[in-house]
C-alpha positions as CSV (number, residue, x, y, z in Angstrom):
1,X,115.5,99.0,140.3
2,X,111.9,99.9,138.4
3,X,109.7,96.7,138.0
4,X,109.2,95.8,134.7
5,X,107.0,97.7,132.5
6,X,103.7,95.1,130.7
7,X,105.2,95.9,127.2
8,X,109.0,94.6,128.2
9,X,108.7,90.8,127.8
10,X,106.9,91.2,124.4
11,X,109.9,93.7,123.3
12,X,112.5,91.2,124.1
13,X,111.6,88.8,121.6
14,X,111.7,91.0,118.7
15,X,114.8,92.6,119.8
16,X,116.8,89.4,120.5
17,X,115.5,88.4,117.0
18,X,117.1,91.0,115.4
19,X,120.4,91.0,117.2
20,X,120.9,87.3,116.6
21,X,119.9,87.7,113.1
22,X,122.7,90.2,112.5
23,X,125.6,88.3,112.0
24,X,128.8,90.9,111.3
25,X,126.3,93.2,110.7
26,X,126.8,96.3,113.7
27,X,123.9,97.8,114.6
28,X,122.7,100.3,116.8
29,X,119.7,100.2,118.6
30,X,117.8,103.4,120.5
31,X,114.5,104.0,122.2
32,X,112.7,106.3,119.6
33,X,109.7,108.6,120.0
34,X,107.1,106.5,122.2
35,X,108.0,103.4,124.2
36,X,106.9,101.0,121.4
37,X,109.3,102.7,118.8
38,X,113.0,102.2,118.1
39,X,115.3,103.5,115.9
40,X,118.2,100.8,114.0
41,X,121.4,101.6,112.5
42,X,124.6,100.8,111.0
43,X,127.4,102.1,112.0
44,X,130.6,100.1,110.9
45,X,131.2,102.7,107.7
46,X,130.3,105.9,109.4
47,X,131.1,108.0,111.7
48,X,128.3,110.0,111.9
49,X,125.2,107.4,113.2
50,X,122.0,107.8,110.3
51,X,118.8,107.0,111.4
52,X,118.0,104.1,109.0
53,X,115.0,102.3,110.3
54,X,111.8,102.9,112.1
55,X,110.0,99.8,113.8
56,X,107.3,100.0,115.6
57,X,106.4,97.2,118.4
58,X,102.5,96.1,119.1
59,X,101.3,93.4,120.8
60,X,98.6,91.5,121.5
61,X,98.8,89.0,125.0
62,X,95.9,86.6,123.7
63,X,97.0,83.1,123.6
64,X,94.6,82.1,120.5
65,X,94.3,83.4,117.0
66,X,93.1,86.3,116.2
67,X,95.3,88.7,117.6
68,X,93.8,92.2,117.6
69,X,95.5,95.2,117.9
70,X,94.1,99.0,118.7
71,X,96.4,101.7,116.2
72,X,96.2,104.9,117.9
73,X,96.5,107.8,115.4
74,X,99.7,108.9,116.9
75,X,101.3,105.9,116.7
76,X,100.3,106.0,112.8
77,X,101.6,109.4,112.5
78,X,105.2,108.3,114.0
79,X,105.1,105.6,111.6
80,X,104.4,108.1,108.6
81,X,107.6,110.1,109.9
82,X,109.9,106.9,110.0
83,X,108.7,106.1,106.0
84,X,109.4,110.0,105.6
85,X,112.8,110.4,107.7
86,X,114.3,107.1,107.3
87,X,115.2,104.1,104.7
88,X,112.4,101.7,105.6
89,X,109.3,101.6,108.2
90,X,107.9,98.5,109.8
91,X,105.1,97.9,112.1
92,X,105.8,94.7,114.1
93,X,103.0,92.6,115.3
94,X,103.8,90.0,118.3
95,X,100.9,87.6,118.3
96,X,100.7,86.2,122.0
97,X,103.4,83.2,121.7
98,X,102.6,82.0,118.7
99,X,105.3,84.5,116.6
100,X,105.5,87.4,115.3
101,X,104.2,89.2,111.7
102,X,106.6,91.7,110.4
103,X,104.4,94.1,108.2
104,X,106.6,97.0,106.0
105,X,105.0,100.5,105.6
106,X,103.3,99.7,102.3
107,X,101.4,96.8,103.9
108,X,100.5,98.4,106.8
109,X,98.7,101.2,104.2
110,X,96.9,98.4,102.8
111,X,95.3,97.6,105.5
112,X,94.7,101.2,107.7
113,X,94.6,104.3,104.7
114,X,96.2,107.9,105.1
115,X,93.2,109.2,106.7
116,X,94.1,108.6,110.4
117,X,90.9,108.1,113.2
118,X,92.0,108.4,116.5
119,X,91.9,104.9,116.9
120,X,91.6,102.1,114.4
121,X,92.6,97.9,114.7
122,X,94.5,95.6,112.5
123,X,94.0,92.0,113.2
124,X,96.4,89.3,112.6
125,X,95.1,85.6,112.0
126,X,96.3,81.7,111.2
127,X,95.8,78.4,111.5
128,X,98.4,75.7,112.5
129,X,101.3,75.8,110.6
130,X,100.1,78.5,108.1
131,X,100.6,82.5,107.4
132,X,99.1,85.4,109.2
133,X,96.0,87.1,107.7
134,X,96.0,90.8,108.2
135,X,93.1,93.1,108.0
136,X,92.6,96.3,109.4
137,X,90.1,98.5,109.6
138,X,90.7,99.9,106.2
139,X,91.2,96.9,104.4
140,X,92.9,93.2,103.9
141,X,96.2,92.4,102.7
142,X,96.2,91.1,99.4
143,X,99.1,88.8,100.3
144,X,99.2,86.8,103.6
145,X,102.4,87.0,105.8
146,X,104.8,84.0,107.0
147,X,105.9,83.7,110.2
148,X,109.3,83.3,109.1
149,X,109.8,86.9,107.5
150,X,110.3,88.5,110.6
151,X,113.9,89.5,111.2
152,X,114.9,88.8,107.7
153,X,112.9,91.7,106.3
154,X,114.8,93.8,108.3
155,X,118.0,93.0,108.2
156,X,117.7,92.6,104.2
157,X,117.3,96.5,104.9
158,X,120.4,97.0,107.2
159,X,122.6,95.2,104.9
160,X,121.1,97.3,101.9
161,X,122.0,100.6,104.0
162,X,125.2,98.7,105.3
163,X,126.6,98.3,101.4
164,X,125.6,102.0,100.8
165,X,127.5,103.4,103.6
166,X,130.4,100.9,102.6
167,X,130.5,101.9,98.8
168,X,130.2,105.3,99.8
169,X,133.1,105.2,102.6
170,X,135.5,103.4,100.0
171,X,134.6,106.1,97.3
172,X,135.5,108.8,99.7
């Protein structure tokens, strides 16, 4: 058996987050183009698997606020082909243990622009019992993010895709 990769226990979390937050919801979960990218679908009305959602996993091992992240320009440019390809994009940021700020592809442009450096930073930030701060190095989010977002943003997506597929399987 391998040993376990440095990126694997910071994976889990957000994984096991989105499973649990499912509910009857079926989804499918597969490795996408880098290690730190995963494709999620629904399958329950289709035969035919979609590629639905992108996310993209950083994280950032640092016990204390702020968590600082390095955004290589690949890793943007897979990002810009999950908001192109499928129904939603999301960069997930896993801040040491504190918890985890769920950011979708519009906020992310807030923060880093179209015009992709090799290598650029987005820094997440918060006090006890308050929201992340994000900035990047293009900019600040106009809107701070709560720690309680994450899963729900995304499975508000699946279940949007989920009542597509099932109004178009019953139309059929």
């Amino acid at each position: 058996m391998a040993k376990i990769n440095k990126f694997e226990p910071y994976h889990g979390p957000v994984l096991s987050r989105i499973i649990k937050a499912c509910g009857d919801l079926n989804i499918v979960i597969r490795p996408a183009f880098d290690i730190n990218s995963y494709f999620l679908s629904t399958s329950k009305y289709s035969d035919e698997e979609s590629l639905n959602i992108g996310i993209f996993i950083k994280y950032a091992a640092s016990r204390l606020t702020p968590w600082r992240f390095t955004i290589y320009k690949a890793e943007q440019e897979e990002l810009q082909i999950f908001q192109d390809e499928c129904k939603a994009a999301f960069l997930i940021l896993v801040c040491g243990r504190d918890g985890i700020a769920c950011l979708n592809f519009n906020q992310m442009k807030e923060v880093l622009d179209d015009n992709f450096k090799n290598k650029e930073w987005i820094s997440a930030s918060r006090r006890l019992n308050e929201h992340y701060t994000i900035k990047g190095s293009d900019g600040k989010l106009t809107r701070k993010i709560g720690p309680g977002v994450f899963p729900s943003k995304i499975i508000s997506e699946l279940n949007k895709i989920e009542k597509t597929k099932k109004k178009n399987f019953l139309n059929w």
